[in-house]
GUFI-209151 format. One record per atom (N, C-alpha, C, O): residue in one letter; chain; atom name; x, y, z. Coordinates in nm, 4 decimals, always signed. Example, Ala and Ser with C-alpha at 12.3 -4.5 7.8 and 13.67 -1.06 7.14 Angstrom:
residues 2
SITE type mol atom       xx       yy       zz
SITE    A   A    N  +1.3190  -0.5690  +0.7800
SITE    A   A   CA  +1.2300  -0.4500  +0.7800
SITE    A   A    C  +1.3200  -0.3300  +0.7800
SITE    A   A    O  +1.4236  -0.3319  +0.8465
SITE    S   A    N  +1.2850  -0.2250  +0.7080
SITE    S   A   CA  +1.3670  -0.1060  +0.7140
SITE    S   A    C  +1.2900  +0.0030  +0.7870
SITE    S   A    O  +1.3409  +0.1138  +0.8039
***
This chain:
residues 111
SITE type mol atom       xx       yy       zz
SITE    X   A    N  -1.6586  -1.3271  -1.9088
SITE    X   A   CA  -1.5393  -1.3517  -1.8325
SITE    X   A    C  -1.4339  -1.2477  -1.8714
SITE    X   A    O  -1.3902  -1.2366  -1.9859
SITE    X   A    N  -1.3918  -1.1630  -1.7542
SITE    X   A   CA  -1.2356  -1.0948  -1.7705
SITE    X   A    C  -1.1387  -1.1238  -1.8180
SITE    X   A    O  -1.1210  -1.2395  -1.7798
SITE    X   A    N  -1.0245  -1.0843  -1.9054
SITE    X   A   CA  -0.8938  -1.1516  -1.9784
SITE    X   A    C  -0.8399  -1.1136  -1.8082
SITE    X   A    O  -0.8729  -1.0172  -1.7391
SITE    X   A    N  -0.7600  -1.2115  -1.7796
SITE    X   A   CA  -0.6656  -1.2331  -1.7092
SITE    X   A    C  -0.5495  -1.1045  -1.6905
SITE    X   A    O  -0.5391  -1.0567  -1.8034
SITE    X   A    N  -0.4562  -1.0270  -1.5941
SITE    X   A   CA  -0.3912  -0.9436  -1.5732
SITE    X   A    C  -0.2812  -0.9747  -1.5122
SITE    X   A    O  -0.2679  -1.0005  -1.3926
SITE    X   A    N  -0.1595  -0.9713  -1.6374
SITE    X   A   CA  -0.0449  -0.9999  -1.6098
SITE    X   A    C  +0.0380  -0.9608  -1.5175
SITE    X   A    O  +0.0450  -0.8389  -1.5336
SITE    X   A    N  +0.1228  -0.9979  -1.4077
SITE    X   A   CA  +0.2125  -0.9533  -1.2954
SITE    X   A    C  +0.3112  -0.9038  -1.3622
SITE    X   A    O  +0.3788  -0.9708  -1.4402
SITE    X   A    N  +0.3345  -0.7452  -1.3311
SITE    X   A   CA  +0.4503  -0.6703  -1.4104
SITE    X   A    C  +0.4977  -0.6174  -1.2858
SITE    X   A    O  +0.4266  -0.5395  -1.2222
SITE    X   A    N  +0.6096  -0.6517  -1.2454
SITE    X   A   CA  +0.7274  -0.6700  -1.1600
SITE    X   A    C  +0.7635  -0.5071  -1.1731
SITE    X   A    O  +0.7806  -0.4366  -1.0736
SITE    X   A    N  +0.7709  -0.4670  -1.2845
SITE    X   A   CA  +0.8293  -0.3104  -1.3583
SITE    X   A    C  +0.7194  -0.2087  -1.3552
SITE    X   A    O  +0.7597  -0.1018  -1.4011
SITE    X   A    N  +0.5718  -0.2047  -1.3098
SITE    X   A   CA  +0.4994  -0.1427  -1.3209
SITE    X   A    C  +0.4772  -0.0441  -1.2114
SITE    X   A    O  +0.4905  -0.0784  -1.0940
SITE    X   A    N  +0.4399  +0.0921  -1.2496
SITE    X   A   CA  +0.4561  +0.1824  -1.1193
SITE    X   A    C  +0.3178  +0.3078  -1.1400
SITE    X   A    O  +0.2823  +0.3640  -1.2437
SITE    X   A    N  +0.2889  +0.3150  -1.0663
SITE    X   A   CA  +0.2452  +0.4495  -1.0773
SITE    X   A    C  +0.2778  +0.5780  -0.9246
SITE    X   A    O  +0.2535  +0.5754  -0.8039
SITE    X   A    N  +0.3358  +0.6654  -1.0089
SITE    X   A   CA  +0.4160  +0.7506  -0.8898
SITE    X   A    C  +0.3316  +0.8682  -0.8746
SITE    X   A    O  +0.3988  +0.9361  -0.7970
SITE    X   A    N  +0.2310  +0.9315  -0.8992
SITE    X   A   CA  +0.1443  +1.0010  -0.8779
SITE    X   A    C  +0.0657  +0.9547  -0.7672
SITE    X   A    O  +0.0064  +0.8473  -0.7762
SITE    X   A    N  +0.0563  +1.0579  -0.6151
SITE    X   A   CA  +0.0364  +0.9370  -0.4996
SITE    X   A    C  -0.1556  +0.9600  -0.4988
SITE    X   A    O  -0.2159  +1.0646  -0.5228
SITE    X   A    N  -0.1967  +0.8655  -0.4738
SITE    X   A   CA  -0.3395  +0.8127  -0.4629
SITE    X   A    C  -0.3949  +0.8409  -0.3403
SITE    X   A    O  -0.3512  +0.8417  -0.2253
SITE    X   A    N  -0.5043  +0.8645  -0.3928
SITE    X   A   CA  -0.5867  +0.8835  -0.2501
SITE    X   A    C  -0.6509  +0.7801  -0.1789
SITE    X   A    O  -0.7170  +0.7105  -0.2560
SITE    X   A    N  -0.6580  +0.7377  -0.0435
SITE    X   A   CA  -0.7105  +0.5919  -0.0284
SITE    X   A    C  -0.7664  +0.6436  +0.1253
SITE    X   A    O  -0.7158  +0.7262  +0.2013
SITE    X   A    N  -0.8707  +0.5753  +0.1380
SITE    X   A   CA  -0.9404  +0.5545  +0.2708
SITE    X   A    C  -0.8612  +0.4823  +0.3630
SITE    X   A    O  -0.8167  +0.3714  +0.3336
SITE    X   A    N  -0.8349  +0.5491  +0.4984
SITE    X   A   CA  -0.7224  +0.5447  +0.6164
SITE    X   A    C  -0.8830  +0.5094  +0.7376
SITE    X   A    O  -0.9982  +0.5440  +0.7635
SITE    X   A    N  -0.7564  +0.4037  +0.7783
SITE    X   A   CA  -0.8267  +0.3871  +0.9206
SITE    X   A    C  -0.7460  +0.3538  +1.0337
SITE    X   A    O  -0.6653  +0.2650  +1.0064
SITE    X   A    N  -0.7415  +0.3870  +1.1286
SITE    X   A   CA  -0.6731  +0.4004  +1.2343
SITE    X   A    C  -0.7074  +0.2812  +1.3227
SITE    X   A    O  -0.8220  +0.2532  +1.3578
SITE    X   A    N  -0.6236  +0.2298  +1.3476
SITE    X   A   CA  -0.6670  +0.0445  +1.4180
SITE    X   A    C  -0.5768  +0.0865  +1.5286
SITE    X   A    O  -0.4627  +0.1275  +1.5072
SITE    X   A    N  -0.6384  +0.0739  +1.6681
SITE    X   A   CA  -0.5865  +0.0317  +1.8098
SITE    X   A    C  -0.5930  -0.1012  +1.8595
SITE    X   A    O  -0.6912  -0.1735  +1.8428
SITE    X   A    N  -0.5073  -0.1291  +1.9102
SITE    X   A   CA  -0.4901  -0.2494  +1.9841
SITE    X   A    C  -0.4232  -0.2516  +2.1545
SITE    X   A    O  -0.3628  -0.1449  +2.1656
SITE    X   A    N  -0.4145  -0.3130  +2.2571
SITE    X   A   CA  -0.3882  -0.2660  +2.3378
SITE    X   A    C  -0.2028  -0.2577  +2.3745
SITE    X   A    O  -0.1345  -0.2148  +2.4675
SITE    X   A    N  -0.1855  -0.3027  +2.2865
SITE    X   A   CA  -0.0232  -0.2470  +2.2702
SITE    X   A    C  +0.0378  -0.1393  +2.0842
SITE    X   A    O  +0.1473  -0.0922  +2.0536
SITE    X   A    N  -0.0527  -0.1410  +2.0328
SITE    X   A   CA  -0.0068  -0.0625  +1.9313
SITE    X   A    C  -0.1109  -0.0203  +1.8659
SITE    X   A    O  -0.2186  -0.0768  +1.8850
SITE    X   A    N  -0.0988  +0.1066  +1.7594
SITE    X   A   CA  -0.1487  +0.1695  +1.6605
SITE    X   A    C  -0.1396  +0.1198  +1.5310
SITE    X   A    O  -0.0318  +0.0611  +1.5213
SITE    X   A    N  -0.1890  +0.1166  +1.4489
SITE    X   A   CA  -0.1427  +0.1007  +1.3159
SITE    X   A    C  -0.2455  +0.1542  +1.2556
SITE    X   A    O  -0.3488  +0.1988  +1.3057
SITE    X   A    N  -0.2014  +0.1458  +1.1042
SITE    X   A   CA  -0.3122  +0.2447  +1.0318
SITE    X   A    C  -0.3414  +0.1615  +0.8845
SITE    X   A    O  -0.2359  +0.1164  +0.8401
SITE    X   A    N  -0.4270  +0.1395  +0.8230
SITE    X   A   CA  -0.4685  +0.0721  +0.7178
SITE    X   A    C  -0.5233  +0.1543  +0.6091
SITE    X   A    O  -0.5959  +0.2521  +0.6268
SITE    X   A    N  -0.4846  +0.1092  +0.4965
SITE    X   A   CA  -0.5216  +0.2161  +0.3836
SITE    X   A    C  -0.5734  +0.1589  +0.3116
SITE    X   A    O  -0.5086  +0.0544  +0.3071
SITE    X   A    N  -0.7166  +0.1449  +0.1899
SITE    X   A   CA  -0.7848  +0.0954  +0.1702
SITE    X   A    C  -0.8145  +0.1867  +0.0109
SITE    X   A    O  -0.8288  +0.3081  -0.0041
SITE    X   A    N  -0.8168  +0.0680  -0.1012
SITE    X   A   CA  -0.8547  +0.2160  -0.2263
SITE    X   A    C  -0.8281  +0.0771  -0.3502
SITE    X   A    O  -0.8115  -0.0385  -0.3112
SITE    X   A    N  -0.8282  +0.1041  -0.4557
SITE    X   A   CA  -0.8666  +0.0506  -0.5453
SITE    X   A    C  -0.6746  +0.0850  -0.6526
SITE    X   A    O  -0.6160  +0.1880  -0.6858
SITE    X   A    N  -0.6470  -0.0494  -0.6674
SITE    X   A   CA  -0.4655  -0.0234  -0.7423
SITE    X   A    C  -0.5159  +0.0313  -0.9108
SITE    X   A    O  -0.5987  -0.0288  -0.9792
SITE    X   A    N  -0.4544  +0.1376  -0.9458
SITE    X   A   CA  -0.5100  +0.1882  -1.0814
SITE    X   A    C  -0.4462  +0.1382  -1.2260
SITE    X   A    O  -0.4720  +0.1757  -1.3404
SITE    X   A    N  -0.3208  +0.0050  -1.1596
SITE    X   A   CA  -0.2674  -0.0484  -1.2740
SITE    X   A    C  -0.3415  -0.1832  -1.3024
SITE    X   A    O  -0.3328  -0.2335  -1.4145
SITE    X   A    N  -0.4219  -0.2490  -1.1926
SITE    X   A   CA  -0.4818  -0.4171  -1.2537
SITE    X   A    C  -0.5827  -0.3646  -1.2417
SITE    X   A    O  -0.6670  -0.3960  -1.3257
SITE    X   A    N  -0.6375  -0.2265  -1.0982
SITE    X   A   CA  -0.7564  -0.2270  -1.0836
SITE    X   A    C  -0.8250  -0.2593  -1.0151
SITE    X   A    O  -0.9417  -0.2217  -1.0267
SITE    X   A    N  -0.7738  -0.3720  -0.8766
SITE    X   A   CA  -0.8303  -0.4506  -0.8286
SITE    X   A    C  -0.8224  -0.3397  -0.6973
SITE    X   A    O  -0.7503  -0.2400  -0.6921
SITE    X   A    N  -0.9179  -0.3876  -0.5943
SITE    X   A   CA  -0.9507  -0.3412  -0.4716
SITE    X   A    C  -0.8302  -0.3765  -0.4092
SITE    X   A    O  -0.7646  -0.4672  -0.4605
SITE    X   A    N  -0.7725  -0.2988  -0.2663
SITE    X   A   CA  -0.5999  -0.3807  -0.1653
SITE    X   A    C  -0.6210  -0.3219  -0.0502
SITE    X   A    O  -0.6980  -0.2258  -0.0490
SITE    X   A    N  -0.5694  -0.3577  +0.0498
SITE    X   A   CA  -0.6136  -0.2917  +0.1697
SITE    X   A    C  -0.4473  -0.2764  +0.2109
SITE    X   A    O  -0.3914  -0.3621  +0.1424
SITE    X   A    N  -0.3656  -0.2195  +0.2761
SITE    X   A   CA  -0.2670  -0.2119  +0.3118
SITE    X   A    C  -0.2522  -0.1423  +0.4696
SITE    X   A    O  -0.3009  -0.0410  +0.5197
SITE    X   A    N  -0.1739  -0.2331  +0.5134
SITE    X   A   CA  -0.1377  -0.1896  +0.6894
SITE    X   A    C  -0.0044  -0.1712  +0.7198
SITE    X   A    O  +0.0746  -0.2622  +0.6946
SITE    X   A    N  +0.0347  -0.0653  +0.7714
SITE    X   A   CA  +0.1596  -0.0218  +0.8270
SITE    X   A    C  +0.1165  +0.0487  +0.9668
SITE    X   A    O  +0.0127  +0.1112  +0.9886
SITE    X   A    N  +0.2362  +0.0189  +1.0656
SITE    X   A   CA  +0.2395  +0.0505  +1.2089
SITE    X   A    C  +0.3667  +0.1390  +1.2148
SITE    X   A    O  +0.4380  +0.1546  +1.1157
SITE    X   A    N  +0.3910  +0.1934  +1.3287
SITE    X   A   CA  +0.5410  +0.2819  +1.2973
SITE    X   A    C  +0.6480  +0.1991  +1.3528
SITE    X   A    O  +0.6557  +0.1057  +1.4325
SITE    X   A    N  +0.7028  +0.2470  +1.3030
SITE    X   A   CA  +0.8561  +0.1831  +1.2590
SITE    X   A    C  +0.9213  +0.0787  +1.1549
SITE    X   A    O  +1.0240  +0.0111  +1.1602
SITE    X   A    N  +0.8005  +0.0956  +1.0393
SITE    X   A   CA  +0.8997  +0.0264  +0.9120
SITE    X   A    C  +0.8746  +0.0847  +0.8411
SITE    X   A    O  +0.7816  +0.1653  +0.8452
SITE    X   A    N  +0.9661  +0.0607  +0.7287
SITE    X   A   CA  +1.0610  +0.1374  +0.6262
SITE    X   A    C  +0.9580  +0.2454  +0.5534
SITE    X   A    O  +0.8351  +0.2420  +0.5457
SITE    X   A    N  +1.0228  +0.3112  +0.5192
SITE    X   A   CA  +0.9851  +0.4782  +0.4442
SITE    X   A    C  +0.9494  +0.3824  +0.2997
SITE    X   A    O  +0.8358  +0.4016  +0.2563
SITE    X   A    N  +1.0054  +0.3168  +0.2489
SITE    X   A   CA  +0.9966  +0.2636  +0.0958
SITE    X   A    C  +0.9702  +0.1087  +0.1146
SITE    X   A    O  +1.0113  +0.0335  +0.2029
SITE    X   A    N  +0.9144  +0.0913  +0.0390
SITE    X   A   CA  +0.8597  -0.0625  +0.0234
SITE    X   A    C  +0.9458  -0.1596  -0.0789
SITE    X   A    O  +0.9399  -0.2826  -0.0793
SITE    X   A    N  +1.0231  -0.0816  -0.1613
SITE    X   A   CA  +1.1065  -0.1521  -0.2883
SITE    X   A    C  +1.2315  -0.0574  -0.2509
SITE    X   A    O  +1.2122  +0.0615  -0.2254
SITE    X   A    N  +1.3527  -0.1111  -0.2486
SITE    X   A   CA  +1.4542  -0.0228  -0.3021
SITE    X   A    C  +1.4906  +0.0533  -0.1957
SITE    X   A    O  +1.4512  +0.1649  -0.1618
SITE    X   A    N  +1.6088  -0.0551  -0.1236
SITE    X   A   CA  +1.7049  +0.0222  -0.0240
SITE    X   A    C  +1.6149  +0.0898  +0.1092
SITE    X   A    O  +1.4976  +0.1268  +0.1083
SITE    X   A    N  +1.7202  +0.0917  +0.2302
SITE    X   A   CA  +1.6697  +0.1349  +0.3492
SITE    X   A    C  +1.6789  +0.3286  +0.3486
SITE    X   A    O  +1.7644  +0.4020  +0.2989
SITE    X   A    N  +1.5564  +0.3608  +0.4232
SITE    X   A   CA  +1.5349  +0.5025  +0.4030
SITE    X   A    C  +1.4752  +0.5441  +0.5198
SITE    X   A    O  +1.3997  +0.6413  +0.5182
SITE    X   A    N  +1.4976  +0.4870  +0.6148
SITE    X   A   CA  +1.4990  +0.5027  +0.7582
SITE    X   A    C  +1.3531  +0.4368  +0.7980
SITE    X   A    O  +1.2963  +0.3524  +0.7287
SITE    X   A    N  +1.3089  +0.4836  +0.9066
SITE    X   A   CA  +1.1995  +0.4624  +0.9950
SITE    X   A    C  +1.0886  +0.5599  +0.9864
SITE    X   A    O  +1.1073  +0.6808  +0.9998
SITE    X   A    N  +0.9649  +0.5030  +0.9624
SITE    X   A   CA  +0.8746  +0.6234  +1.0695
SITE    X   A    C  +0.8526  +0.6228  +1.1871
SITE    X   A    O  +0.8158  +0.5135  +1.2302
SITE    X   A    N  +0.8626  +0.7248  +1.2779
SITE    X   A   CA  +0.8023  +0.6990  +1.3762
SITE    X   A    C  +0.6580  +0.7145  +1.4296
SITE    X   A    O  +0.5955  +0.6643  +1.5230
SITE    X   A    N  +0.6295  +0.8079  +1.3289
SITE    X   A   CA  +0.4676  +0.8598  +1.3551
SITE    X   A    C  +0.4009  +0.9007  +1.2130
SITE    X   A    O  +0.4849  +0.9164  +1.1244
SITE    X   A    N  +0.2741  +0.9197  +1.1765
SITE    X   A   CA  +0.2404  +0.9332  +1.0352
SITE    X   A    C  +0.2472  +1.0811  +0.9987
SITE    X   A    O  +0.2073  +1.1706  +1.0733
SITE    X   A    N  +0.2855  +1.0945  +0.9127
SITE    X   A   CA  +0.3850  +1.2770  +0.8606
SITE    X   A    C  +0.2997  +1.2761  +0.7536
SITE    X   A    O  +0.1938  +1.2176  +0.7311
SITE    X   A    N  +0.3894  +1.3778  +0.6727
SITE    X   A   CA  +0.3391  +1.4203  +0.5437
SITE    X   A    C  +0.3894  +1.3499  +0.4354
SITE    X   A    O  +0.3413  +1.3694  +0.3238
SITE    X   A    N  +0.4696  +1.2794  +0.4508
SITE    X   A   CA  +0.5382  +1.2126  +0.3299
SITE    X   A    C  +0.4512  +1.0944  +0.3135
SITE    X   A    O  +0.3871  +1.0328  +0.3987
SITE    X   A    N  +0.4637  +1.0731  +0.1707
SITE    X   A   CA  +0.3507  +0.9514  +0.0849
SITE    X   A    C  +0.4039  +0.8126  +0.1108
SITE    X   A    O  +0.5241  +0.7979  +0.0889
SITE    X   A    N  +0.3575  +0.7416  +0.1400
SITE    X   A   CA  +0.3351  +0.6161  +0.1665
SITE    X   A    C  +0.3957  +0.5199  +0.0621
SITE    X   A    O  +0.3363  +0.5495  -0.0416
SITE    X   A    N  +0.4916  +0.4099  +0.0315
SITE    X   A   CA  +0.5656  +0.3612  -0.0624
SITE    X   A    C  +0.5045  +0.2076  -0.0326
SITE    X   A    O  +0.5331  +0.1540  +0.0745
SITE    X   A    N  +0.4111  +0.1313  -0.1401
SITE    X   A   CA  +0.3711  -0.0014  -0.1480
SITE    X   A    C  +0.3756  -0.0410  -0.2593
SITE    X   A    O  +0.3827  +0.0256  -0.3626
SITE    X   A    N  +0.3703  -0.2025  -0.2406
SITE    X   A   CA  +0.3761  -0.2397  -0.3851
SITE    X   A    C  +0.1671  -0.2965  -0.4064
SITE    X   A    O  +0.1196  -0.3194  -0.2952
SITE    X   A    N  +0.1140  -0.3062  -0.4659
SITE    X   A   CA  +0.0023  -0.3272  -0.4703
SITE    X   A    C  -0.0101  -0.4947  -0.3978
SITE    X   A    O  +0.0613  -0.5903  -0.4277
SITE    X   A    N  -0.1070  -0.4929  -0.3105
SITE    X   A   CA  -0.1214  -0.5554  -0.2159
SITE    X   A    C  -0.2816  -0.6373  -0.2747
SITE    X   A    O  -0.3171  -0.7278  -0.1993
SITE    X   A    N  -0.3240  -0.6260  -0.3304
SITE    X   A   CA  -0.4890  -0.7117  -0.4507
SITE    X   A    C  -0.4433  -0.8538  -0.4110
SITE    X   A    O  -0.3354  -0.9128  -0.4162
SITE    X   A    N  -0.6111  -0.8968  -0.3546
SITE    X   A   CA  -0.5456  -1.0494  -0.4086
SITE    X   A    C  -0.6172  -1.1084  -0.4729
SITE    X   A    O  -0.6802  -1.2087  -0.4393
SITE    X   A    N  -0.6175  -1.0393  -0.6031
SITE    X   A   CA  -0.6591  -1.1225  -0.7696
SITE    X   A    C  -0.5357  -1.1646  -0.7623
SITE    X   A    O  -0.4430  -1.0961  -0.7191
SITE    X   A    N  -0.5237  -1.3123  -0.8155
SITE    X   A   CA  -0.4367  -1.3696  -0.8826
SITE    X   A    C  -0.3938  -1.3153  -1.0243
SITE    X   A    O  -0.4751  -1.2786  -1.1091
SITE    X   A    N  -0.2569  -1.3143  -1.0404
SITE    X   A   CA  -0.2020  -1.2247  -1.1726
SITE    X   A    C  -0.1481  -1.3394  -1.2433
SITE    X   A    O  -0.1112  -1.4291  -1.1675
SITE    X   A    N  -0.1317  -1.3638  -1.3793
SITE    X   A   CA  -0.0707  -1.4521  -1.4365
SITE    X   A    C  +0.0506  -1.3866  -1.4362
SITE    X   A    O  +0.0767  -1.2668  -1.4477
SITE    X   A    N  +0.1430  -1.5147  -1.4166
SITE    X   A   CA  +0.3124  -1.5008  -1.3918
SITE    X   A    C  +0.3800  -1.4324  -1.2651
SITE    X   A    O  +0.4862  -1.3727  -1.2473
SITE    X   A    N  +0.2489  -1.4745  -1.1677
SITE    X   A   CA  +0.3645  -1.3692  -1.0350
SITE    X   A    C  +0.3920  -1.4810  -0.9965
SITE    X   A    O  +0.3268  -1.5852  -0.9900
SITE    X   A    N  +0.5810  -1.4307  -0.9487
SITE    X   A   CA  +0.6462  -1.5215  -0.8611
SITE    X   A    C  +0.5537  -1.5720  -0.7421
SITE    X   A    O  +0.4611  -1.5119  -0.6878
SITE    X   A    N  +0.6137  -1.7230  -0.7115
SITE    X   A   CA  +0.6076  -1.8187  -0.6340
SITE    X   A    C  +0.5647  -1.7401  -0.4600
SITE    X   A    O  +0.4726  -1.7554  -0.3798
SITE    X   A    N  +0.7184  -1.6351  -0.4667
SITE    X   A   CA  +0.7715  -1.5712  -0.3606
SITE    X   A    C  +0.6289  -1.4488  -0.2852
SITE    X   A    O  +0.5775  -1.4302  -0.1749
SITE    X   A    N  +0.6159  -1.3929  -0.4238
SITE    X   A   CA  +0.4829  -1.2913  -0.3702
SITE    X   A    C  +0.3784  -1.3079  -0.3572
SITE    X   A    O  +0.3109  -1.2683  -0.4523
SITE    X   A    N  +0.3226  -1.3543  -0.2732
SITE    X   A   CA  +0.1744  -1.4172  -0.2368
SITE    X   A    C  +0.0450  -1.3085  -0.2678
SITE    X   A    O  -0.0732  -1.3397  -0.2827
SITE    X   A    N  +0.0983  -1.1856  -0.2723
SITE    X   A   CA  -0.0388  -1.0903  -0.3155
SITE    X   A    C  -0.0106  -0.9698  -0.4112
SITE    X   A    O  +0.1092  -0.9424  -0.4187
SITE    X   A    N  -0.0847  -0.9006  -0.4776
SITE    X   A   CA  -0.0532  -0.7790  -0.5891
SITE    X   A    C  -0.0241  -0.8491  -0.7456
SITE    X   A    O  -0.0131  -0.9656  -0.7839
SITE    X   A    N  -0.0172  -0.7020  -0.8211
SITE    X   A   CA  +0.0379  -0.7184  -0.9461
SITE    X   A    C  +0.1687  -0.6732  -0.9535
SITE    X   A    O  +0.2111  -0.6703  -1.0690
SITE    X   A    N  +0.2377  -0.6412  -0.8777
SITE    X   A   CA  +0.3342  -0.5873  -0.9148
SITE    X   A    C  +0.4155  -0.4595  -0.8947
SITE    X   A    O  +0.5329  -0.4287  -0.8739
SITE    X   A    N  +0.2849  -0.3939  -0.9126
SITE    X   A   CA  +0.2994  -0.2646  -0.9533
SITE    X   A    C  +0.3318  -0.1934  -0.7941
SITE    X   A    O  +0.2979  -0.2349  -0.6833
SITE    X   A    N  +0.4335  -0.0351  -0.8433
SITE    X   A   CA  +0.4651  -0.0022  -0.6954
SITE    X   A    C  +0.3737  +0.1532  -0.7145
SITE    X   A    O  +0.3749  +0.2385  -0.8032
SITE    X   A    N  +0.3073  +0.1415  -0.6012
SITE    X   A   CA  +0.2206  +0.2870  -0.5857
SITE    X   A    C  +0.2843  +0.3591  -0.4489
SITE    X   A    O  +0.3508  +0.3123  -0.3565
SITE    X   A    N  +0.2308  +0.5035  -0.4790
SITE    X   A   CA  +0.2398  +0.5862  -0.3940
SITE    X   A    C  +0.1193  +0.6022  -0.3383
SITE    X   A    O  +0.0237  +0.5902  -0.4149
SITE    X   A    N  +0.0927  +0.6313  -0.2011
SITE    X   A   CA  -0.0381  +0.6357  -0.1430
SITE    X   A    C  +0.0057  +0.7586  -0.0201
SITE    X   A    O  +0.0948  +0.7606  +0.0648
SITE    X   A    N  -0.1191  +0.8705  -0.0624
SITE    X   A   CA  -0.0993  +1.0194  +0.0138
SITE    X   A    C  -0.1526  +0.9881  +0.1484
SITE    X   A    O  -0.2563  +0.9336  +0.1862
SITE    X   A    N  -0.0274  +1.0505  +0.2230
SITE    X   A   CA  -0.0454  +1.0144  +0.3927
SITE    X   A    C  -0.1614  +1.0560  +0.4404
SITE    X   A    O  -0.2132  +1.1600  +0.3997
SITE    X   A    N  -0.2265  +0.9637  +0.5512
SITE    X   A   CA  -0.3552  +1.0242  +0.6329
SITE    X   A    C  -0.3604  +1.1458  +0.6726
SITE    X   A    O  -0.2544  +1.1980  +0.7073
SITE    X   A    N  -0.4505  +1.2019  +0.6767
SITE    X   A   CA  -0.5231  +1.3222  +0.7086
SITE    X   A    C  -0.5271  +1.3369  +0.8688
SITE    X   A    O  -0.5400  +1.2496  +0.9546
SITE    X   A    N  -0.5125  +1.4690  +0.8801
SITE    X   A   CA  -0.5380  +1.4863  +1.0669
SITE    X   A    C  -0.6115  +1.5408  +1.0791
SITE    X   A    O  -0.6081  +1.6314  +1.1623
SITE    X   A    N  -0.7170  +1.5172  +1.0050
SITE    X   A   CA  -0.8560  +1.5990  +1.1060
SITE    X   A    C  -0.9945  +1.5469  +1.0602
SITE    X   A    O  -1.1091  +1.5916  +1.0639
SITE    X   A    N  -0.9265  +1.4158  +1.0084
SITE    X   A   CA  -1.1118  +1.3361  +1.0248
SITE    X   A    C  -1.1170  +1.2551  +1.1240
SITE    X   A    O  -1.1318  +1.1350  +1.1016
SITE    X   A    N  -1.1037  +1.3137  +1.2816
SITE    X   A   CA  -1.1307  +1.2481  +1.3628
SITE    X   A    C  -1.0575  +1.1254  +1.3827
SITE    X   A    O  -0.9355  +1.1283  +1.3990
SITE    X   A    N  -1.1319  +1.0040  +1.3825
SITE    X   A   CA  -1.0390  +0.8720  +1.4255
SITE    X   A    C  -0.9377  +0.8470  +1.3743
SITE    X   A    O  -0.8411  +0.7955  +1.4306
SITE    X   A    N  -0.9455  +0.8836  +1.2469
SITE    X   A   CA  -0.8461  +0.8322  +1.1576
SITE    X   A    C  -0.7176  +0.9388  +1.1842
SITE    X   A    O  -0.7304  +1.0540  +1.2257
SITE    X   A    N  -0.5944  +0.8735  +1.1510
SITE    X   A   CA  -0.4777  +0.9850  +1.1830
SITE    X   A    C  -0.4554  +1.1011  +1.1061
SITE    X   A    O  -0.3657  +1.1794  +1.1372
***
């Protein structure tokens, strides 16, 4: 059995990660899902953003995207291992806030 992995509210890693992108259509919108393994608990997360919300995931408004650019992706780890001591409020992750390097434009489906 695994020791258990504490929810650290303060934990970051700012070096942005590489994660498997997939491009999801629907018949009114795009969105794009990022998929990769969080390198502070460890656990597998899948994460989805569509355009038009926030540039940063923690910490103040920093405008909009409208379309997927070059700038890195701002989440907080999205795992859903249960962490000992995460708030009530956050239903998924450890905590920790990652950077995740924007999709690629030229593997085809994906953006």
């Amino acid at each position: 059995m695994s020791t258990a992995i504490p929810y650290d509210s303060d934990a970051a890693h700012p070096t942005p990660l590489t994660f498997q992108w997939t491009r999801v259509e629907t018949s009114d919108e795009v969105s794009y899902e990022a998929t990769g393994t969080c390198p502070v608990c460890g656990c597998a997360m899948t994460r989805h953003w569509t355009f038009g919300q926030h540039l940063l995931a923690k910490g103040g408004f920093h405008g909009r995207r409208n379309e997927p650019g070059p700038q890195a992706y701002h989440t907080l780890c999205r795992c859903r291992t249960t962490h000992l001591g995460r708030p009530p409020h956050e239903e998924f992750g450890c905590g920790a806030l990652l950077v995740v390097a924007p999709p690629t434009l030229d593997d085809g489906p994906t953006p």
